[in-house]
N, CA and C atoms as an extended XYZ file, in Angstrom:
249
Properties=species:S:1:pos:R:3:atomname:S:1:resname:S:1:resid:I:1 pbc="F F F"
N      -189.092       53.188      -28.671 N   UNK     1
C      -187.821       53.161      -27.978 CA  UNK     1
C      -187.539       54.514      -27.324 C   UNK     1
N      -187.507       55.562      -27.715 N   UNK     2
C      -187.321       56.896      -27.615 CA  UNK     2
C      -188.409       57.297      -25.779 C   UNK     2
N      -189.909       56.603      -26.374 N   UNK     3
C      -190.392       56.936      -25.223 CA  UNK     3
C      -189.861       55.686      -23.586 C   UNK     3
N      -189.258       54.838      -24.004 N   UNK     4
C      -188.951       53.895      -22.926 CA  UNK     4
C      -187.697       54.772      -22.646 C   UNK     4
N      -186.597       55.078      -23.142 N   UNK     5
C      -185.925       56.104      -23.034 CA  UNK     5
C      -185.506       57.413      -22.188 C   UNK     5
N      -187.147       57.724      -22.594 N   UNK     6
C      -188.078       59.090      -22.035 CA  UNK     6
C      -188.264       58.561      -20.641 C   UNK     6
N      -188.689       57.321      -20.108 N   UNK     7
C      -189.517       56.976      -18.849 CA  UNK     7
C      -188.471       56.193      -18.102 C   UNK     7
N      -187.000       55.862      -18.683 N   UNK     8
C      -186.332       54.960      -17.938 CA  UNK     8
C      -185.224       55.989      -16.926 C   UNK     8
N      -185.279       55.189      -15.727 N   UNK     9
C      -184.332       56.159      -14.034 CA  UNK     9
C      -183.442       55.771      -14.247 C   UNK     9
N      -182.178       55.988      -14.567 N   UNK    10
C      -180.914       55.340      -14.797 CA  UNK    10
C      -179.969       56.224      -14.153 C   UNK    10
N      -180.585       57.096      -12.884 N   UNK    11
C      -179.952       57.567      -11.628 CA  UNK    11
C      -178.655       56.784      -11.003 C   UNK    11
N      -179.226       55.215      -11.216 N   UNK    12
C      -178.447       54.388      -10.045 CA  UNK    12
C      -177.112       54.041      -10.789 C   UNK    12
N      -177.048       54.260      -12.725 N   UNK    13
C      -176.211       53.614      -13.029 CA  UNK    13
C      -175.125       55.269      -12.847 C   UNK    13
N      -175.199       56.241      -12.755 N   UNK    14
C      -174.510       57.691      -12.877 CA  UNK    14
C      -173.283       56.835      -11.954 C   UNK    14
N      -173.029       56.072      -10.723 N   UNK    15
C      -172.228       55.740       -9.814 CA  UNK    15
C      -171.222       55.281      -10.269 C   UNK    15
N      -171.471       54.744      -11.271 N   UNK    16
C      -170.997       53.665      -12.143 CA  UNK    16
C      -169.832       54.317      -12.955 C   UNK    16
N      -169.993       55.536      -13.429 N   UNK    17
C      -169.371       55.940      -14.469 CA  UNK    17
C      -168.122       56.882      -13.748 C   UNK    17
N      -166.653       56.368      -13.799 N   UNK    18
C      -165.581       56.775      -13.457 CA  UNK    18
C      -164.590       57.032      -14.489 C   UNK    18
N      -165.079       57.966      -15.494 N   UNK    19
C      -164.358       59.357      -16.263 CA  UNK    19
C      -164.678       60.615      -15.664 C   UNK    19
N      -163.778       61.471      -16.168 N   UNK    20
C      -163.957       62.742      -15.568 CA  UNK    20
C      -165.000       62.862      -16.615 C   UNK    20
N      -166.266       63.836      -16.483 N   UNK    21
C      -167.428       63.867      -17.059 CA  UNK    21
C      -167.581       65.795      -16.713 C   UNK    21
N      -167.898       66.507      -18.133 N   UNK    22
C      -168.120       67.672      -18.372 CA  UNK    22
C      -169.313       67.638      -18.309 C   UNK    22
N      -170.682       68.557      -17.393 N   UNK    23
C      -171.650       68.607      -17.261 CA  UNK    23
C      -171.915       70.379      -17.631 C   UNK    23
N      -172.493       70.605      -18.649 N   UNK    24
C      -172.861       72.099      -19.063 CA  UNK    24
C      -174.480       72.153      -19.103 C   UNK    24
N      -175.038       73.439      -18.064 N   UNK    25
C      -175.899       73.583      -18.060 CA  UNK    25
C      -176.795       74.511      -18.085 C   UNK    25
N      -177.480       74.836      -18.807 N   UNK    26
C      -178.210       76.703      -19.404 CA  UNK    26
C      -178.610       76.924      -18.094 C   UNK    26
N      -178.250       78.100      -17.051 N   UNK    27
C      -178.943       78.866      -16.258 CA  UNK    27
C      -180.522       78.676      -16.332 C   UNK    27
N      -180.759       79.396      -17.427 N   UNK    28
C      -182.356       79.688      -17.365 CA  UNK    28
C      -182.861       78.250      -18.281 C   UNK    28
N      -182.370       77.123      -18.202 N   UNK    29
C      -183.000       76.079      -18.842 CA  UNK    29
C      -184.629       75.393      -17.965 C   UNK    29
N      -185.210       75.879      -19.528 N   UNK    30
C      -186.737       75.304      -18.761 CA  UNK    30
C      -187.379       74.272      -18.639 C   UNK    30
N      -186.788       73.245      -19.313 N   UNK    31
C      -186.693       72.084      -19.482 CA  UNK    31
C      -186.415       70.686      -18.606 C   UNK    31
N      -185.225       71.079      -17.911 N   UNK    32
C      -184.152       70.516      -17.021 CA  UNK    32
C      -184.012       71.314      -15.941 C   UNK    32
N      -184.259       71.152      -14.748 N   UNK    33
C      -184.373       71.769      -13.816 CA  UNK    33
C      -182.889       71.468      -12.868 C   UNK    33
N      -182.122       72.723      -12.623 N   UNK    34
C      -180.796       72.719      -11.829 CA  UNK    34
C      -180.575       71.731      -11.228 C   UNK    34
N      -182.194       71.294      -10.132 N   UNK    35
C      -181.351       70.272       -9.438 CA  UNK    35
C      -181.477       68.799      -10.062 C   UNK    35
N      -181.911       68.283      -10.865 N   UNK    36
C      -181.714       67.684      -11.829 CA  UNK    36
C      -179.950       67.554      -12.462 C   UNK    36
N      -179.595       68.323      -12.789 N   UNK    37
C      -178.107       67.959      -13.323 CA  UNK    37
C      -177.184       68.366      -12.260 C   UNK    37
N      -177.859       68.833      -10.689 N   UNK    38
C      -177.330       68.682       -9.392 CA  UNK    38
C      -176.781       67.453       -8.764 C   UNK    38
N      -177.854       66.864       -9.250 N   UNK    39
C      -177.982       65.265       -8.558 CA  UNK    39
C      -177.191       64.396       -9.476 C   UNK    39
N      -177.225       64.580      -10.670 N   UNK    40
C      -176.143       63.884      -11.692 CA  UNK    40
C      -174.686       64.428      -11.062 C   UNK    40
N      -174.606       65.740      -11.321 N   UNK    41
C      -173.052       65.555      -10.597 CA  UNK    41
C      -172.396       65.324       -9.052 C   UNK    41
N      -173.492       65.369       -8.530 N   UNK    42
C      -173.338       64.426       -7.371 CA  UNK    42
C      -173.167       63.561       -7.006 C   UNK    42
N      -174.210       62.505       -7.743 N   UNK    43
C      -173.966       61.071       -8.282 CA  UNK    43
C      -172.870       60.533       -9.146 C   UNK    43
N      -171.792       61.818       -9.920 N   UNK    44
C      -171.323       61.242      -10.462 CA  UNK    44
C      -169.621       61.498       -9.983 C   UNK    44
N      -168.993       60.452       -9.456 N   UNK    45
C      -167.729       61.330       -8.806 CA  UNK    45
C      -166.226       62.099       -9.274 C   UNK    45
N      -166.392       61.892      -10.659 N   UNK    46
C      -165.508       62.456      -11.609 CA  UNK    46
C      -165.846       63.571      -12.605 C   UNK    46
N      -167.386       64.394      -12.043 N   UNK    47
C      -167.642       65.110      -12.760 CA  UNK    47
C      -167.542       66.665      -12.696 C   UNK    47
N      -167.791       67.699      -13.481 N   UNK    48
C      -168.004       68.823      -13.093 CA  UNK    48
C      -168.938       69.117      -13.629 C   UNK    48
N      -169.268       70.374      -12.451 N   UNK    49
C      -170.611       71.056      -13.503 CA  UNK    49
C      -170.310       72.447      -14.136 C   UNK    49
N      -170.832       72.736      -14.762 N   UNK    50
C      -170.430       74.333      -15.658 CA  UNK    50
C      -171.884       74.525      -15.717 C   UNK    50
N      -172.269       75.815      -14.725 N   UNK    51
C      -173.536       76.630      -14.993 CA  UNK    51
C      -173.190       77.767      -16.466 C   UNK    51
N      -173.962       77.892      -17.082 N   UNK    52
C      -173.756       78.938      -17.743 CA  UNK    52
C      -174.960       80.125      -18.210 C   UNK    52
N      -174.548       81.280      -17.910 N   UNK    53
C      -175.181       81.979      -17.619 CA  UNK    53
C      -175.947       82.706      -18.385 C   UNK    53
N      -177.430       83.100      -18.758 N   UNK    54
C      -178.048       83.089      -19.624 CA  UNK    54
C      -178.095       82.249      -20.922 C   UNK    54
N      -177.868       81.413      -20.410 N   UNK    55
C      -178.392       80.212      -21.996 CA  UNK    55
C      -179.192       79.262      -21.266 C   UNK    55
N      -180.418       78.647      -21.876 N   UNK    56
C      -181.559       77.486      -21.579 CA  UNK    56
C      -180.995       76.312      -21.873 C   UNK    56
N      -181.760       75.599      -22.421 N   UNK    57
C      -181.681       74.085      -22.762 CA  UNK    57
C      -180.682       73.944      -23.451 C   UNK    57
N      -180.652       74.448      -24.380 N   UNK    58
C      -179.603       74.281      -25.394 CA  UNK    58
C      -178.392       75.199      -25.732 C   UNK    58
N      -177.751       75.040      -24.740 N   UNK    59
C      -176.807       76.012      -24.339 CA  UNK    59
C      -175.864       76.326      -24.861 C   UNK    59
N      -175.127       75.530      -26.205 N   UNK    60
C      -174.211       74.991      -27.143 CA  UNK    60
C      -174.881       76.073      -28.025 C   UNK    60
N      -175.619       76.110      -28.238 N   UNK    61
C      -176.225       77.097      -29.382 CA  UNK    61
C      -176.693       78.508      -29.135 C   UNK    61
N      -177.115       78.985      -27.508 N   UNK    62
C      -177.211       79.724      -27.149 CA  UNK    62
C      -176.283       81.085      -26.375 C   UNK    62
N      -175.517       80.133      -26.297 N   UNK    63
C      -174.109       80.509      -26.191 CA  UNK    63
C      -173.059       79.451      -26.040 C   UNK    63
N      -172.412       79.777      -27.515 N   UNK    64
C      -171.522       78.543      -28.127 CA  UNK    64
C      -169.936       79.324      -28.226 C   UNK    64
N      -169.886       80.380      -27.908 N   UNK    65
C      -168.442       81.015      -27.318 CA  UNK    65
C      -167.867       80.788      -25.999 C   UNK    65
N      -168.803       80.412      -24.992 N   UNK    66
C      -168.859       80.119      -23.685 CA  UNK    66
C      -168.851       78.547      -23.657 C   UNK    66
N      -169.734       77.630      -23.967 N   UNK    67
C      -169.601       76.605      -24.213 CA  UNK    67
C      -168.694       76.000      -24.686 C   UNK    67
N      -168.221       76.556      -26.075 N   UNK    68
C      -166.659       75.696      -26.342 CA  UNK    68
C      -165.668       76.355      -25.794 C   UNK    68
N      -165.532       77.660      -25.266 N   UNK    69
C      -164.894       77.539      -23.810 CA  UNK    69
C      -164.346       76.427      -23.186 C   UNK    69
N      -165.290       76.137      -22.230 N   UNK    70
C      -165.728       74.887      -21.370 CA  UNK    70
C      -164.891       73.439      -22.059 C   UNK    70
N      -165.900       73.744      -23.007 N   UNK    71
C      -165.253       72.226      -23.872 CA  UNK    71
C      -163.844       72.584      -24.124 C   UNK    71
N      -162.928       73.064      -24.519 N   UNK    72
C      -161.772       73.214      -25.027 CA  UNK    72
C      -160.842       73.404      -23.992 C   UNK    72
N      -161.174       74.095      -22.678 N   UNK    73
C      -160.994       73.765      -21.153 CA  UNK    73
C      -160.766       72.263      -20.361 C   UNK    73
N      -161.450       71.866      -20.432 N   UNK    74
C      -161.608       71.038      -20.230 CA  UNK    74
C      -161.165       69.700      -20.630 C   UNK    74
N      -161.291       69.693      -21.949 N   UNK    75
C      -160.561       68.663      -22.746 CA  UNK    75
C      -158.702       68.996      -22.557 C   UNK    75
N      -158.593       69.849      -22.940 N   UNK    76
C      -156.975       70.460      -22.177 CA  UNK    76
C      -156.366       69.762      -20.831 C   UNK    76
N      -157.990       70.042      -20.260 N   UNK    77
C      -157.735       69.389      -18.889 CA  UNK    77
C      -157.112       67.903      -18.573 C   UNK    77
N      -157.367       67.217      -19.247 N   UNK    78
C      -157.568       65.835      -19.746 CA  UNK    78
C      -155.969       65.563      -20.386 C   UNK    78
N      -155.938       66.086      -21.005 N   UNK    79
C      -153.998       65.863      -22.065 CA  UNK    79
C      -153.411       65.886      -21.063 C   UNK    79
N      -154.103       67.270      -20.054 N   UNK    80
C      -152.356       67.459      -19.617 CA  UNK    80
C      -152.841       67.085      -17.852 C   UNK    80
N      -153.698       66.242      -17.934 N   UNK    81
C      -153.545       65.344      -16.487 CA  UNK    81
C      -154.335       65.807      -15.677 C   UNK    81
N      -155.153       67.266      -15.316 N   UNK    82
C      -155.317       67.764      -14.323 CA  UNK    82
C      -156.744       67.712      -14.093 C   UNK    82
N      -157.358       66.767      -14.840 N   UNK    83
C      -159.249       66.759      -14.864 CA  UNK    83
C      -159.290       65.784      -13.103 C   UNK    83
């Protein structure tokens, strides 16, 4: 399952999804390439993106002062109407 997962394009369904959507993404992530979560928030019309700067893949952990930042931003955003 994991590898069908791994191999499935589910590009077309991103259109689909009308919440405001928090997109956080490690600068130097080597994994996931910028324009990769470019094209997601492009595709997606309620979203934002949050680059963040010096953290990779796992950006929550790499910098998790900055990240829940974001998250706690954001979610704020949301209560009080303005996402």
């Amino acid at each position: 399952m994991l590898r069908a997962m791994a191999k499935a394009d589910l590009r077309d369904v991103l259109g689909t999804i009308r919440l405001p959507t928090l997109l956080l993404y490690g600068q130097d992530d080597q994994r996931s390439p910028l324009a990769v979560v470019k094209e997601f928030h492009d595709r997606m019309p309620d979203s934002e993106l949050v680059v963040i700067p010096g953290a990779g893949h796992i950006c929550n952990m790499e910098a998790p002062a900055e990240f829940n930042a974001h998250v706690r931003r954001f979610l704020r955003s949301l209560v009080s109407g303005k996402a």
